[in-house]
C-alpha positions as a Markdown table, in Angstrom:
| # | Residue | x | y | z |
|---|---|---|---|---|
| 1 | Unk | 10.1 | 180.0 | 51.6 |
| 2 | Unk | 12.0 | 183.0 | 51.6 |
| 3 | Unk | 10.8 | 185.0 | 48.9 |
| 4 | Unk | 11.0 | 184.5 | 45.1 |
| 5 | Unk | 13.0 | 186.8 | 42.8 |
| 6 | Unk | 12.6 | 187.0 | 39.0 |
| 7 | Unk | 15.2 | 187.6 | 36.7 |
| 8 | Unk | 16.9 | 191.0 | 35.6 |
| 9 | Unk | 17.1 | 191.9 | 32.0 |
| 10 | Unk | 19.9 | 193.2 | 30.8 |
| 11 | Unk | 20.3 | 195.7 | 27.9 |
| 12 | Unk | 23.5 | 195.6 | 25.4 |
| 13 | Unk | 25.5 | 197.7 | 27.9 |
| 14 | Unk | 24.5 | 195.6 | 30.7 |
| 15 | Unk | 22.6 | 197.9 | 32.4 |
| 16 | Unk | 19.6 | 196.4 | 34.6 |
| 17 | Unk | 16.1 | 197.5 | 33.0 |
| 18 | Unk | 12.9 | 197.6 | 35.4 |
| 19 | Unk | 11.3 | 194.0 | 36.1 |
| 20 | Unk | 8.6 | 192.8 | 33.9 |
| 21 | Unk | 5.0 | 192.6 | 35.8 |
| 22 | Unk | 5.3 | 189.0 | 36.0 |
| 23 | Unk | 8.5 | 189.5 | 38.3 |
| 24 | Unk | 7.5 | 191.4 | 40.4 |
| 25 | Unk | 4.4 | 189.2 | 40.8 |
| 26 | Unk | 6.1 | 186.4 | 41.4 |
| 27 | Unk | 7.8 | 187.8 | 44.3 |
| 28 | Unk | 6.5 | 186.6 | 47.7 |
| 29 | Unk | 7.6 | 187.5 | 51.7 |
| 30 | Unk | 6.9 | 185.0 | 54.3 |
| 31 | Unk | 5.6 | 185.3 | 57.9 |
| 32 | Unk | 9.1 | 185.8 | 59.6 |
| 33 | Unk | 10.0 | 188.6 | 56.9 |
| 34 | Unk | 6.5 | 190.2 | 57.4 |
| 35 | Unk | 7.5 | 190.1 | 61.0 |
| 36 | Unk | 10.6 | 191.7 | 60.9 |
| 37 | Unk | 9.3 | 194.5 | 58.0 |
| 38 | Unk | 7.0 | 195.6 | 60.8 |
| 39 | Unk | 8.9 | 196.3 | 63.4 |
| 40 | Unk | 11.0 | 198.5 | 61.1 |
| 41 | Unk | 7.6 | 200.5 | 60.1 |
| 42 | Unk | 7.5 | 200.9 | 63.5 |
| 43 | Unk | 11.0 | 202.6 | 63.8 |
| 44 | Unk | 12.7 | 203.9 | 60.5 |
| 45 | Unk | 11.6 | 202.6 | 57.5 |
| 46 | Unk | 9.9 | 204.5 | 55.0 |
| 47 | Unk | 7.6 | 203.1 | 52.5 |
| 48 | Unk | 6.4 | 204.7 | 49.8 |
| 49 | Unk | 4.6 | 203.7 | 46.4 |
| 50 | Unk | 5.3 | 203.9 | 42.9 |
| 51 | Unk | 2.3 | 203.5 | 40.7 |
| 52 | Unk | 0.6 | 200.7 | 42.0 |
| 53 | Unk | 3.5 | 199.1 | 44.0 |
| 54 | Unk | 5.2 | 199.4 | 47.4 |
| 55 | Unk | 8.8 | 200.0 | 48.2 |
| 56 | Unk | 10.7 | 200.3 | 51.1 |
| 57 | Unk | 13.2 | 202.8 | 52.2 |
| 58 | Unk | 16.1 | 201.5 | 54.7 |
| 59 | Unk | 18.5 | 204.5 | 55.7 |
| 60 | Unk | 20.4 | 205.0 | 58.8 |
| 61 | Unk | 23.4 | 207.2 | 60.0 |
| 62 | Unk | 26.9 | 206.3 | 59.0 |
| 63 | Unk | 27.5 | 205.0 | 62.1 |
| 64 | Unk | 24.4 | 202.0 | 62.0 |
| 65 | Unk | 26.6 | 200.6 | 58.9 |
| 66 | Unk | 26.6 | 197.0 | 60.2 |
| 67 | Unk | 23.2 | 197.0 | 61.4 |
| 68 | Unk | 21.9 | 198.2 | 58.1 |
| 69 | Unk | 24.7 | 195.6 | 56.4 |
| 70 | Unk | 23.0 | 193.2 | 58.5 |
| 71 | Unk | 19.3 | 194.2 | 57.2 |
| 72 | Unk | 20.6 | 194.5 | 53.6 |
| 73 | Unk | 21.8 | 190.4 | 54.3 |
| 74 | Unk | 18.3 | 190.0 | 55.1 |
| 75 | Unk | 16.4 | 191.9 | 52.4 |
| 76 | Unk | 19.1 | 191.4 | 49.3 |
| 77 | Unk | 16.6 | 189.6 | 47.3 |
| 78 | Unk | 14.3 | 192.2 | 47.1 |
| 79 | Unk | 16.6 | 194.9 | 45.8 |
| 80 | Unk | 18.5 | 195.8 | 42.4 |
| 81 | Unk | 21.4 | 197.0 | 44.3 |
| 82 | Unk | 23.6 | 197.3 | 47.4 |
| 83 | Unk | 23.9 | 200.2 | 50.2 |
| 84 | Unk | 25.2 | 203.0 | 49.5 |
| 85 | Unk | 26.6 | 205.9 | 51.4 |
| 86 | Unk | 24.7 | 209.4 | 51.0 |
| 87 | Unk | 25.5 | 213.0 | 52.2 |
| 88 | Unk | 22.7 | 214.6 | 53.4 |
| 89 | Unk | 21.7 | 218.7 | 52.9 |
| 90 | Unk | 22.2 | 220.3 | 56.4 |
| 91 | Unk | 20.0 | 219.7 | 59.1 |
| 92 | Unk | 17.0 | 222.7 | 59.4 |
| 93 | Unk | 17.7 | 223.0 | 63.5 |
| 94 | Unk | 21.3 | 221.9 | 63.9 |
| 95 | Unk | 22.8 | 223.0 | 60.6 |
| 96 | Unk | 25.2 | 220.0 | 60.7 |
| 97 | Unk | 25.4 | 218.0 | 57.8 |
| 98 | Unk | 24.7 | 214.0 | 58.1 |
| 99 | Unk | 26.3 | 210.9 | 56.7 |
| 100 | Unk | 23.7 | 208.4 | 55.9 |
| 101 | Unk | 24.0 | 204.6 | 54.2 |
| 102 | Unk | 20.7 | 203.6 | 52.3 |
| 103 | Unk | 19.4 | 200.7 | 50.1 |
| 104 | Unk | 15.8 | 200.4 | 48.6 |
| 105 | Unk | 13.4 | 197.7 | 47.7 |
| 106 | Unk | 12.0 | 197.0 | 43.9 |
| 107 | Unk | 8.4 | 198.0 | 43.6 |
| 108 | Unk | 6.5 | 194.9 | 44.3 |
| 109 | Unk | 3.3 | 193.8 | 44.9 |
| 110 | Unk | 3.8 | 191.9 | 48.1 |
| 111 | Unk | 4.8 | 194.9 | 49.6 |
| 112 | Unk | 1.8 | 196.3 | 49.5 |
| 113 | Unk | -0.8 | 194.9 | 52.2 |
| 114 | Unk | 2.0 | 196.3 | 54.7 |
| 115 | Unk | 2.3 | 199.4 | 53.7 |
| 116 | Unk | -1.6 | 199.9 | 53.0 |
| 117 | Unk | -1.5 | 199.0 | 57.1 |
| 118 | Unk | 1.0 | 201.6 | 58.1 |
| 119 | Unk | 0.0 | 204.7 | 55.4 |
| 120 | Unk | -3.2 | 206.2 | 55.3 |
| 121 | Unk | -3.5 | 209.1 | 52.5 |
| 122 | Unk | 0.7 | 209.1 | 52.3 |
| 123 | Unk | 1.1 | 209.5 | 55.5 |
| 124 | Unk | 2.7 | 206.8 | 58.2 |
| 125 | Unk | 0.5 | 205.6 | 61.0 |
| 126 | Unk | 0.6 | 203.1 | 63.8 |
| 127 | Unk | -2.1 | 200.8 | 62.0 |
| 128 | Unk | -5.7 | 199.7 | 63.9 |
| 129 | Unk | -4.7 | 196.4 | 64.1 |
| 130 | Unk | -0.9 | 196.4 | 65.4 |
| 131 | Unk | -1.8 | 194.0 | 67.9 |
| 132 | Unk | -2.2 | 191.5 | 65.7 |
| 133 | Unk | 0.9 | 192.5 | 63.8 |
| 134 | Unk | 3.2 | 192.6 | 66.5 |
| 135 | Unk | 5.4 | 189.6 | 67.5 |
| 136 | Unk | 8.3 | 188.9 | 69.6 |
| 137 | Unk | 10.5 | 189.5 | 65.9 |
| 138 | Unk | 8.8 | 192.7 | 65.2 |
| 139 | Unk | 9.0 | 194.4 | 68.8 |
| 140 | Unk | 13.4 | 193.1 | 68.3 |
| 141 | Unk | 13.7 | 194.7 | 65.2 |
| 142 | Unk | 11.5 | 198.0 | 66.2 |
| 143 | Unk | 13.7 | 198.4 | 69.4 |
| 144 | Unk | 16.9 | 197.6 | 67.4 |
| 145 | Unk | 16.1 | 199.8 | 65.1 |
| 146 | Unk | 14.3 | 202.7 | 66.3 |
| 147 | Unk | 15.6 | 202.1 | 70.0 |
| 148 | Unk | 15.7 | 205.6 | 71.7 |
């Protein structure tokens, strides 16, 4: 199963409002999904939670647009919205200022037993028990994404 996705509601103008609890509860990631999510903890994603739920961050540079087109294909069913292209302040050391292309997960409780592995007190660690977390998937996606 790849993952279940509740319904948006829609106000009069059309705009999306937040998913209901039972939504976002019925949400669900499978083994292969869970696989690839932690190879990208190990490399560049950025989780972070909102009230009691998970999210995930996926940015990269301008010029990783396909790959992260590619993990967008992958992860569409767990967002509101599509990528989209942000410019960056200056960098503190280099001064130059960076194009990046981002898209974010909904808050969702299935998120959560991944990112309770990988941040302790806010902060991203490499968890205890990565060698029972790492697979063949996980170790493609980390080097693909993280690969220098």
């Amino acid at each position: 199963m790849r993952g279940g996705r509740g319904k948006l509601h829609s106000d009069e103008k059309g705009k999306k409002n937040r998913l209901t609890k039972k939504e976002r509860e019925a949400f669900l990631i499978n083994d292969y999904f869970k696989e690839i999510l932690v190879g990208l903890l190990l490399g560049d994603l950025y989780g972070r939670k909102k009230s009691a739920y998970a999210l995930f961050i996926f940015k990269q540079g301008l010029i990783n647009k396909d790959y992260l087109n590619h993990l967008y294909s992958i992860f569409k069913d767990y967002t509101a919205s599509g990528p989209k292209i942000s410019n960056n302040p200056p960098h503190p050391k280099t001064g130059k200022c960076y194009i990046s292309i981002l898209f974010y997960t909904y808050s969702l409780p299935c998120f959560n037993e991944l990112y309770d592995f990988f941040y302790v007190s806010g902060k991203k660690v490499v968890p205890i028990n990565i060698f029972d977390l790492l697979t063949s998937v996980s170790l493609s996606y980390w080097i693909a994404d993280d690969g220098s």
